[in-house]
C-alpha positions as MATLAB code, in Angstrom:
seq = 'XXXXXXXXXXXXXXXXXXXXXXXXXXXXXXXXXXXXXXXXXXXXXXXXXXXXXXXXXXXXXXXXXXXXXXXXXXXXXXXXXXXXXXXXXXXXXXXXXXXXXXXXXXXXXXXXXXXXXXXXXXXXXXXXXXXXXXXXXXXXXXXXXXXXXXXXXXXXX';
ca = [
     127.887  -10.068  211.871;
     127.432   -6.733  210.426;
     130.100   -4.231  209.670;
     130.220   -0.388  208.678;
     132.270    2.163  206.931;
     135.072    2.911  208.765;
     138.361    5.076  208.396;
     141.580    5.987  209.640;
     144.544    8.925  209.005;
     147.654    7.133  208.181;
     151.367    8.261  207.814;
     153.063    5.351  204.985;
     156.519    5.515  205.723;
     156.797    4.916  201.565;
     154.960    5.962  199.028;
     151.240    4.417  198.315;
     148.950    5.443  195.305;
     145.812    6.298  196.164;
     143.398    3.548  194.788;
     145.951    0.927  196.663;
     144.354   -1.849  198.465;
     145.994   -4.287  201.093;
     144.794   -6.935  203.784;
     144.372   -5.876  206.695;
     147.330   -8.497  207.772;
     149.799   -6.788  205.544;
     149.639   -3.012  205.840;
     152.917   -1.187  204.489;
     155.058    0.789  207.431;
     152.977    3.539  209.355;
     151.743    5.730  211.469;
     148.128    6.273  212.525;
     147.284    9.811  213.230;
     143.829    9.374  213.932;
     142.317    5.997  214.395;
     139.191    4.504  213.589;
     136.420    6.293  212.688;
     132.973    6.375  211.763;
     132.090    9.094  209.096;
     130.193   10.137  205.361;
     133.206   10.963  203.560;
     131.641   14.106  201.973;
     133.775   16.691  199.424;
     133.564   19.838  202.488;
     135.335   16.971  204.357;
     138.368   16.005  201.958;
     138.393   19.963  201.476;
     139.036   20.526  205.370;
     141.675   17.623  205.238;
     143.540   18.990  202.393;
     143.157   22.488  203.067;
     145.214   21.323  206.309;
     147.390   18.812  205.705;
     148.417   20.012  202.161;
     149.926   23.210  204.332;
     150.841   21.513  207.651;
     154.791   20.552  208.246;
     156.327   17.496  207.887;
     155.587   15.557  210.735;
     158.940   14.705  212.965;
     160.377   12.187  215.975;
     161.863    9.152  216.450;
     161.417    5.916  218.214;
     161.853    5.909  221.682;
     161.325    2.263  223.233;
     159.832   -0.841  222.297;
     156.464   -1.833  223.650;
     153.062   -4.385  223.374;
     149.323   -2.348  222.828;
     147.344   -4.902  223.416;
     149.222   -7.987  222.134;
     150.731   -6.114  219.316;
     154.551   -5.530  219.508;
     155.149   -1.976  218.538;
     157.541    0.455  218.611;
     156.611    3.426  220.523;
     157.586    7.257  219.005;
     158.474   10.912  221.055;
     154.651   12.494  221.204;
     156.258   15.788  220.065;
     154.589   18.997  219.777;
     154.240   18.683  216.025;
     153.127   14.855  216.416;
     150.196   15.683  219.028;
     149.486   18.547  216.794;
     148.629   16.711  214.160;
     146.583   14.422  215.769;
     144.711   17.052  217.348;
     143.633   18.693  214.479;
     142.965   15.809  212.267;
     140.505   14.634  214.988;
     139.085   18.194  215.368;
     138.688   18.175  211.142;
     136.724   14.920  211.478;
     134.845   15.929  214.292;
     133.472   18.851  213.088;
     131.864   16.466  210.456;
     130.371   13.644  212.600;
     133.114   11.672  213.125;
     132.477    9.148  215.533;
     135.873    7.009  216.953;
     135.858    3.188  217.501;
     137.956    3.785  220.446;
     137.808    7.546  221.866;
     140.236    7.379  225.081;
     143.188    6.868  222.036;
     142.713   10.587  221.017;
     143.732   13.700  222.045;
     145.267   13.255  225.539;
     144.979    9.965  225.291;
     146.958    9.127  221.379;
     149.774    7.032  221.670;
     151.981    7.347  218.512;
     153.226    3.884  217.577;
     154.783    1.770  214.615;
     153.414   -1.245  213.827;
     156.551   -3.573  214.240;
     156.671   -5.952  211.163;
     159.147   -8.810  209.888;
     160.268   -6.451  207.135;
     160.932   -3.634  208.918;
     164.529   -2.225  209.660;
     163.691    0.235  212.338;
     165.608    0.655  216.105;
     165.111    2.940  218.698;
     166.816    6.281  218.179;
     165.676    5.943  214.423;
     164.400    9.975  213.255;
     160.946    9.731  211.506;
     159.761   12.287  208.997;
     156.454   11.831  207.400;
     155.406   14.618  204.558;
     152.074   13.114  203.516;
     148.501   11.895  205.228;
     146.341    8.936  203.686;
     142.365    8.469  204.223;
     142.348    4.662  204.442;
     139.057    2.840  204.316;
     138.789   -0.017  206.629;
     135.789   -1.644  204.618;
     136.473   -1.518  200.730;
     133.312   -2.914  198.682;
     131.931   -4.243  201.677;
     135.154   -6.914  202.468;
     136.104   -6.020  206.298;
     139.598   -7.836  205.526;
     140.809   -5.517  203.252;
     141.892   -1.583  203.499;
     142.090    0.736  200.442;
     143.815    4.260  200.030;
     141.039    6.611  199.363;
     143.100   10.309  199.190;
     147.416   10.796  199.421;
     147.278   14.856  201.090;
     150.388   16.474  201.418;
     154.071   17.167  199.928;
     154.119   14.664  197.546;
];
């Protein structure tokens, strides 16, 4: 089986270094902004994502119902304005540099913001979320499909 380089935008809920690496089975609290892509990670790309997110506003809602994607149990967040704005231009920033997405119909009209529910989370629905910075995960570190690695923290640190 072969595998390529593939990313994703990521809102931790606490604070990772870049540099960090996890499995794939054990990813801290988050939300995924824009899902997985295909892309050459160039410097006029981590420009356009900084020049944006390093200026954008925190990123607000809270959790509004329980739910399954797939056969993942989730928790399911208010798409607000700011939320869907986000996503929109994150996608737009990648697309303007060849990003292609693993799964296309989960953008734009289509994004469903989500949490990951996990054994050591504390989280309910009503629960406010405010996110202040945006990670570029890699989905393939050195090659090893089963690990992710922080590439770039943007944002209000």
């Amino acid at each position: 089986m072969s595998y390529s380089q593939k990313y994703a935008l990521v809102q931790f809920f606490q604070q990772i270094d870049e540099g960090e690496s996890f499995p794939m089975t054990e990813w801290p609290l988050h939300i995924t902004v824009a899902d997985i892509f295909a892309i050459t990670v160039t410097d006029d790309l981590m420009a356009d994502l900084e020049g944006y997110i390093n200026f954008q506003p925190y990123t607000n809602s809270y959790i509004k119902d329980e739910g399954i994607l797939g056969v993942t149990p989730v928790w399911l967040l208010q798409n607000t304005l700011e939320l869907q704005k986000t996503h929109d231009t994150l996608v737009g920033i990648v697309e303007n540099h060849g990003a292609v997405f693993n799964t296309p119909a989960f953008t734009r009209s289509g994004f469903i913001p989500h949490i990951t529910k996990q054994a050591h989370s504390n989280l309910k629905i009503g629960d406010k979320i405010s996110l202040s910075t945006t990670s570029l995960v890699d989905f393939f570190p050195g090659e090893n499909w089963q690990q992710r690695k922080v590439i770039k923290c943007f944002g209000h640190k």
